[in-house]
C-alpha positions in Angstrom: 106.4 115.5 110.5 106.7 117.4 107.4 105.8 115.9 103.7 107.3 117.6 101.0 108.8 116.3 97.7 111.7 114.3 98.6 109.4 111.8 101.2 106.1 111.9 99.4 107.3 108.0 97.8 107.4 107.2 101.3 104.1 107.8 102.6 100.7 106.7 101.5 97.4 108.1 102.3 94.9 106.2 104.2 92.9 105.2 100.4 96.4 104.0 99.0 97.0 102.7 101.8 93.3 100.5 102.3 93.4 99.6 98.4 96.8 97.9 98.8 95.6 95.8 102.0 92.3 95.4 100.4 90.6 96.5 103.4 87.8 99.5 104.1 88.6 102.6 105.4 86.7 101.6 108.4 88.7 98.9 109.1 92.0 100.4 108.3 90.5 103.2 110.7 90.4 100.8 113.0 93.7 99.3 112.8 95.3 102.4 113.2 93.4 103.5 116.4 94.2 99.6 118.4 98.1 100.9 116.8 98.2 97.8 114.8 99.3 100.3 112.2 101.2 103.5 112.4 99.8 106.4 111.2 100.8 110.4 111.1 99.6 113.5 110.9 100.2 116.8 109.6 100.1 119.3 112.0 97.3 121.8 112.4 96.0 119.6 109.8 93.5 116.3 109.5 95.5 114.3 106.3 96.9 110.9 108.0 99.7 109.1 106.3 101.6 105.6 106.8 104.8 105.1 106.2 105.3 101.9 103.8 108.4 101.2 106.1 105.9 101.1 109.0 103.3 99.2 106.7 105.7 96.2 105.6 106.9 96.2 109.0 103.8 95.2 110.5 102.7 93.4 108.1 105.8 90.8 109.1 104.7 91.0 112.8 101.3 90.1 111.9 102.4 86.9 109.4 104.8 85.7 112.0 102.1 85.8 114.6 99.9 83.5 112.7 
């Protein structure tokens, strides 16, 4: 997957992405390697993203679990 201007609103990097869950990197490490959260890559490259679709999505899953 390809970042460029028009989708760079939709992705956050892993630090946006730990400050809004309030979580370490670590843990939000973590979470992505059990695929509790979905995470992408640039290819040839070692940047991670998450979508926020993918975020808020599994952030329902995980409140309708509890």
């Amino acid at each position: 997957m390809i970042l460029n201007n028009s989708n760079k609103d939709v992705f956050l990097t892993r630090l946006e992405t730990s400050e809004m869950l309030g979580i370490s990197l670590s843990t939000l490490d973590r979470k992505i390697k059990d695929g509790s959260i979905k995470a992408y890559t640039i290819p040839g490259g070692r940047r991670v993203f998450i979508r926020k679709d993918d975020l808020f999505n599994s952030l329902i899953c995980f409140n309708d679990a509890a």
